[in-house]
KOLNU-859064 format. One record per atom (N, C-alpha, C, O, CB): x negated, y, z negated. Coordinates in steps of 0.02 Angstrom, whole numbers, padded with zeros to 5 digits, always signed. Each point is the difference from the previous one (the first is absolute). Glycine has a CB too. Layout:
BEGIN
XYZ
...
END
This chain:
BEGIN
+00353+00019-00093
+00014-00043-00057
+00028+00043-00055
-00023+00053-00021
-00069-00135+00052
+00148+00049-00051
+00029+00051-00057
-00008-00034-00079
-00015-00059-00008
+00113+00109+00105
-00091-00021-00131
-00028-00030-00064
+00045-00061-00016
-00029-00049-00024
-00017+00166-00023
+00114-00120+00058
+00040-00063-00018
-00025-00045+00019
-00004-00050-00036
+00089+00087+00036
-00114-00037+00070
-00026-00070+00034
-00055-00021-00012
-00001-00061+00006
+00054+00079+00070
-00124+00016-00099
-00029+00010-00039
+00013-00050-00074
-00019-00058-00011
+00014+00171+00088
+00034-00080-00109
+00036-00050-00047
+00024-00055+00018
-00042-00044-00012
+00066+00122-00032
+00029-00102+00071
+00022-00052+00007
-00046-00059+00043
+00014-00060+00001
+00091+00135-00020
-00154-00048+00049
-00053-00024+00020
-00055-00028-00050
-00033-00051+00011
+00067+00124+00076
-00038-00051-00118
-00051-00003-00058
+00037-00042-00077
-00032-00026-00046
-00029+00159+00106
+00139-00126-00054
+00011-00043-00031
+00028-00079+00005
+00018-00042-00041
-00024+00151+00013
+00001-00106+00089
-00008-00068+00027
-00058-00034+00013
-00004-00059+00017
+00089+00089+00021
-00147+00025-00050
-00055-00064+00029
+00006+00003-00079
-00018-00058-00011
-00081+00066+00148
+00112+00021-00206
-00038-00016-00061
+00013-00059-00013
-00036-00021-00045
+00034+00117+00002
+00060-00156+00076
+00006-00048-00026
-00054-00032+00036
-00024+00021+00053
+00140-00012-00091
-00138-00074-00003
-00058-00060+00020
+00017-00034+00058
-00043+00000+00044
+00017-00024-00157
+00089-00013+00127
+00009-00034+00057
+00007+00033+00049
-00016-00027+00052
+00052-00044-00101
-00004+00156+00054
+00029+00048+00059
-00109+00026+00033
-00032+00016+00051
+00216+00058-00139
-00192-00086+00030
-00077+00038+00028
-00025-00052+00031
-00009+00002+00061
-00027+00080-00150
+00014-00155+00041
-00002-00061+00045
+00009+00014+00101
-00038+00016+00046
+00103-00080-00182
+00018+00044+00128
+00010-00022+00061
-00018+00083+00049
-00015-00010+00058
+00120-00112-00102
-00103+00182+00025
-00016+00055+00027
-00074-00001+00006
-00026+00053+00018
+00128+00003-00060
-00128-00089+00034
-00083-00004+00013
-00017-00052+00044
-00050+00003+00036
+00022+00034-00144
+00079-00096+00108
-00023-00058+00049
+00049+00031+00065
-00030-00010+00052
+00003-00117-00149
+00085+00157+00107
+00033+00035+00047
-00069+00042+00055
-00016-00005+00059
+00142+00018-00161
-00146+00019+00055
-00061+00057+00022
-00064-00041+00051
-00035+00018+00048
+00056+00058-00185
-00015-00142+00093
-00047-00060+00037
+00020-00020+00052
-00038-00025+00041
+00008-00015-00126
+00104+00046+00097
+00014-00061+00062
+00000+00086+00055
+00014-00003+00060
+00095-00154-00124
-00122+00205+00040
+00018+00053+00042
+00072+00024+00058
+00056+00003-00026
-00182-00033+00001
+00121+00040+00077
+00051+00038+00038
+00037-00058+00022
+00058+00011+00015
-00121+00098+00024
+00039-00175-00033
+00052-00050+00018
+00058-00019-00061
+00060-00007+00014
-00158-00039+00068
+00076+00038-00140
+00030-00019-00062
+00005-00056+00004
-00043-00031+00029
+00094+00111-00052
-00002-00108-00001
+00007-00055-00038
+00062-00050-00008
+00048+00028-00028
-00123+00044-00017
+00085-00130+00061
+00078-00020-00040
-00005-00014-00062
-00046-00026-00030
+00091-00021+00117
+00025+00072-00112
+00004-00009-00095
-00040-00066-00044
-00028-00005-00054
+00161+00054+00075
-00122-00085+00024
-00016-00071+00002
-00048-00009-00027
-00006-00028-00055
+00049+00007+00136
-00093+00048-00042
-00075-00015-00019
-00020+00052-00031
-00059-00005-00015
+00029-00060+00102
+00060+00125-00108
-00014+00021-00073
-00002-00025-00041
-00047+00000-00039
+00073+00055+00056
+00033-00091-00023
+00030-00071-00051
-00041-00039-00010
-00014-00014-00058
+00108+00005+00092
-00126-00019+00016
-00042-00045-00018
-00050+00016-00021
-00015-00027-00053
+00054-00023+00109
-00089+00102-00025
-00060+00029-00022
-00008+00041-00055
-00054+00027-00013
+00041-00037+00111
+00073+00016-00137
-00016+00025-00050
+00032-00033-00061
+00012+00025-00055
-00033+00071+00123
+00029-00150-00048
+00064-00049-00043
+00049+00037-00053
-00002-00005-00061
-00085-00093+00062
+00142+00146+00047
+00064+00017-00021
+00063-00018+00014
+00023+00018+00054
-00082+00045-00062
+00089-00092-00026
+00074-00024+00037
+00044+00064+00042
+00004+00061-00005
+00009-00156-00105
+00022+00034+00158
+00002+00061+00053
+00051+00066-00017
-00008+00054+00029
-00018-00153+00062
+00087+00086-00150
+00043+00046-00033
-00042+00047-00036
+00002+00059+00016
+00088-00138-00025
-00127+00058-00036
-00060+00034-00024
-00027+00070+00041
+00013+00059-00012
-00040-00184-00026
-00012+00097+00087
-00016+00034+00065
+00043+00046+00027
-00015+00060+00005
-00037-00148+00015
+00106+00065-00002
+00054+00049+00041
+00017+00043-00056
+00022+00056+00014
+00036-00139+00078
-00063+00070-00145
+00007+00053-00067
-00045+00064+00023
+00021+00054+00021
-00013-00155-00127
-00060+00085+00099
-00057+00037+00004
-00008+00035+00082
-00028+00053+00013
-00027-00139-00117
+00081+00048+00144
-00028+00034+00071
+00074+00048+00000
-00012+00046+00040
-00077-00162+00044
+00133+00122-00101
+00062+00033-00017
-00035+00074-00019
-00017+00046+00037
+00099-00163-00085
-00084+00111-00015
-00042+00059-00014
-00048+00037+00027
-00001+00061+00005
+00026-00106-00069
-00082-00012+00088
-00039+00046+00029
+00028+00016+00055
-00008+00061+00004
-00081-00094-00049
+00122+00011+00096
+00031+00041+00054
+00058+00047-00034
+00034+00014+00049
-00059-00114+00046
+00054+00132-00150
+00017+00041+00014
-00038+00056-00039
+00024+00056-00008
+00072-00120+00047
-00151+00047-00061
-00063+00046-00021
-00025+00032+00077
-00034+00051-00003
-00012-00136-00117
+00057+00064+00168
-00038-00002+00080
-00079-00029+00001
-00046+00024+00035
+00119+00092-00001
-00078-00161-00072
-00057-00029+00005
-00012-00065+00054
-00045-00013+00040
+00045+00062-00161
+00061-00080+00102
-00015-00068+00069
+00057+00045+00049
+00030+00053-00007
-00050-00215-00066
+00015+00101+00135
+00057+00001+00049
+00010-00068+00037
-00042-00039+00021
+00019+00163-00005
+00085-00126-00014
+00019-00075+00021
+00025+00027+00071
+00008+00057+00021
+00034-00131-00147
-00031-00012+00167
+00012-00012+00070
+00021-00040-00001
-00030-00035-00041
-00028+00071+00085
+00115-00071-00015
+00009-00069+00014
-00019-00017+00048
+00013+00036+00048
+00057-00040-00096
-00106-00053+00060
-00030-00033+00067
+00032-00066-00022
-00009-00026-00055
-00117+00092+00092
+00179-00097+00029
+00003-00057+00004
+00080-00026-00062
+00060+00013+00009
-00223-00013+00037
+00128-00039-00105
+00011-00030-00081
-00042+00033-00039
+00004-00007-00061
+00023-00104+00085
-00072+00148+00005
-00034+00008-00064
-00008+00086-00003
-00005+00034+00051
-00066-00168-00050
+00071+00155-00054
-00009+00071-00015
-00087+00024-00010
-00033-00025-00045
+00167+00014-00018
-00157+00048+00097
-00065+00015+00013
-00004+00081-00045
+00029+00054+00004
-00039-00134+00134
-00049+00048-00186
+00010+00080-00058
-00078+00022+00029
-00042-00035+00028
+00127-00003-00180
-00087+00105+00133
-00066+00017+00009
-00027+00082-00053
+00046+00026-00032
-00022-00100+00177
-00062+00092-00148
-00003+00057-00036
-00001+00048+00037
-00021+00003+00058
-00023-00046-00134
+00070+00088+00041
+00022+00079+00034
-00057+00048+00028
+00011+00061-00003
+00081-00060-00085
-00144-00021+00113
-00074+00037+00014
+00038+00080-00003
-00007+00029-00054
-00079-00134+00150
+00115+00133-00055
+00002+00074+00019
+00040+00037-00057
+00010+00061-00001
-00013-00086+00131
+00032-00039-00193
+00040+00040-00054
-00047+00001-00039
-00008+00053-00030
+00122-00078+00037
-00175-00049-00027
-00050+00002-00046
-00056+00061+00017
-00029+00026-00047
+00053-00160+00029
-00035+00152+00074
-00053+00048+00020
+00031+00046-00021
-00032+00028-00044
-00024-00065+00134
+00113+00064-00078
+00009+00062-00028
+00019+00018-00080
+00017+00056-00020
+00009-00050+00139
-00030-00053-00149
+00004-00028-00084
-00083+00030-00010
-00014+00053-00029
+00112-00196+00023
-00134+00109+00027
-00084+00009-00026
-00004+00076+00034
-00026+00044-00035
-00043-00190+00044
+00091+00161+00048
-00030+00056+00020
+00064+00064-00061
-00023+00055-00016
-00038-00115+00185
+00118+00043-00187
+00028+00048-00046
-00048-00002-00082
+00000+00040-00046
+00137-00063+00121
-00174-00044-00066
-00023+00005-00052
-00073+00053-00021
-00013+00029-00053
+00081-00148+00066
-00090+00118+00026
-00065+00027+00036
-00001+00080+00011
-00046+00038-00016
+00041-00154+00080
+00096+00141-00019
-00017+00054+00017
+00039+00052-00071
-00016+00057-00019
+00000-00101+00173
+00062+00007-00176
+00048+00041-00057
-00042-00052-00073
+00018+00020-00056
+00144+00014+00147
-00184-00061-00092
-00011-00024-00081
-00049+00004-00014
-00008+00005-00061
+00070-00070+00050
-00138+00067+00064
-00049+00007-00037
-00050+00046+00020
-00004+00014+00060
+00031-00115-00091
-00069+00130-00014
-00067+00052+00009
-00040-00013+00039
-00036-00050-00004
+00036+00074-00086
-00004+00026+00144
-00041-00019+00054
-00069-00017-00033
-00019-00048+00033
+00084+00122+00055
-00098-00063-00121
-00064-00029-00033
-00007-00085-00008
-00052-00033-00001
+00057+00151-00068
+00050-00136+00066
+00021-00075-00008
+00021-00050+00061
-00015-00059+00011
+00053+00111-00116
+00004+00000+00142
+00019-00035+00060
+00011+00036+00044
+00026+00051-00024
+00012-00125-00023
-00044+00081+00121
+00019+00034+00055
+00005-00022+00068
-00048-00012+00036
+00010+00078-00104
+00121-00072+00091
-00008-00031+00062
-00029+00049+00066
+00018+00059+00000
+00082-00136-00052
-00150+00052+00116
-00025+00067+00030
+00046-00053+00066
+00041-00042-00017
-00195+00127-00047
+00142-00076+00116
+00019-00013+00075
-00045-00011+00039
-00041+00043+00018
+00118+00014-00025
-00075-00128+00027
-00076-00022+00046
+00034-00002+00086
+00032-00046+00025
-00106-00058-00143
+00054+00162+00146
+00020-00005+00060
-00012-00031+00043
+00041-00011+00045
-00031+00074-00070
-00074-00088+00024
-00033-00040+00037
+00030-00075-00004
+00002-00034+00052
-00101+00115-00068
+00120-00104-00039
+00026-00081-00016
+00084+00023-00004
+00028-00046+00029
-00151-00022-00119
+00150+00093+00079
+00076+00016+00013
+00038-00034-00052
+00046-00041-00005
-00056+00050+00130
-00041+00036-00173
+00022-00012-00077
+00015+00024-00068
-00052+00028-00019
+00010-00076+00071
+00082+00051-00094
-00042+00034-00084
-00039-00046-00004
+00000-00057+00024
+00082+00112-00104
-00132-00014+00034
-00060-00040-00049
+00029+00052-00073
+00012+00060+00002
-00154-00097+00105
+00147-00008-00162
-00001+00033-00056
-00070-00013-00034
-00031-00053+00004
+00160+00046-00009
-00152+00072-00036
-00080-00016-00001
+00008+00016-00114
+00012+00055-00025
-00091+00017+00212
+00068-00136-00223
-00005+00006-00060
-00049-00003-00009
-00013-00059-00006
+00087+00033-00018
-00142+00073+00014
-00066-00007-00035
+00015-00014-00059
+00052+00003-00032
-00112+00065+00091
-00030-00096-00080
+00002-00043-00063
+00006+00056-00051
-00049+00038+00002
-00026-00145+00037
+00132+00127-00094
-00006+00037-00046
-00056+00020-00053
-00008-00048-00038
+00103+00012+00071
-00120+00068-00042
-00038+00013-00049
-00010+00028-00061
-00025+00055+00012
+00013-00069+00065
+00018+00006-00144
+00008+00041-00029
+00011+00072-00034
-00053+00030-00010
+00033-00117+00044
+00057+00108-00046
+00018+00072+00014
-00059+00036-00063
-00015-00019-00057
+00175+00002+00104
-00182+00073-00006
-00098+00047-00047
+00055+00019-00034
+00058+00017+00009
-00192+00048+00069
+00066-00078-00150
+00028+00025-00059
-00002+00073-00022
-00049+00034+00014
+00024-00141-00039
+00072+00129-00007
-00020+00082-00024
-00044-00004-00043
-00020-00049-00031
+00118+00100+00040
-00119+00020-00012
-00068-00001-00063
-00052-00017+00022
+00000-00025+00057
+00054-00006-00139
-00101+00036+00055
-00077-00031-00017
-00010-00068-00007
+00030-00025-00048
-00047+00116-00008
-00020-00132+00093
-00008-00067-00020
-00076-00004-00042
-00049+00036+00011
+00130-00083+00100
-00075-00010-00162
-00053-00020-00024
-00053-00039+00041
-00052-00019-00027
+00125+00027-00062
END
């Protein structure tokens, strides 16, 4: 993951409707979806929509298919994983976050313990 994509990733979910339909995408999982019933389920007109799924596909966040008449969108799992995992391994303090490798399940696990306040210098009362 290089930092542009990164960016352009991140500035497409900041809008409300692109995060919207990028969260119900994530719901319908690896099959996706037709535009359609984005449309409907989230009551956006469908120009509206193709506005927005525009962008996010060239952020690499969705990916389209045509099946049939209808265009089948879905979210980018292997571009979003490596978004959280650039986020994880280049942006933040391992004290905060750290992805390890579960060999056994044939997986990352990223592990965020609950933060705690950082000890104070000095003497406490």
């Amino acid at each position: 993951m290089d930092t542009q994509d990164a960016v352009a990733a991140f500035s497409a979910l900041s809008q409300e409707t692109r995060l919207c339909v990028f969260r119900l995408l994530v719901e319908y999982g690896q099959d996706g979806t037709p535009a359609g019933t984005l449309s409907e389920t989230l009551g956006i007109p469908h120009n509206t929509l193709s506005f927005h799924l525009s962008q996010m596909s060239h952020a690499k966040l969705v990916q389209s298919q045509r099946e049939g008449r209808s265009i089948i969108y879905r979210a980018n799992f292997a571009f979003f994983t490596d978004l959280i995992r650039y986020m994880v391994k280049d942006c933040c303090r391992m004290e905060f976050a750290s992805i390890r490798e579960d060999t056994k399940r044939g997986c990352s696990v990223i592990e965020m313990p609950s933060c705690c306040p950082p000890k104070r210098k000095g003497k406490s009362s």
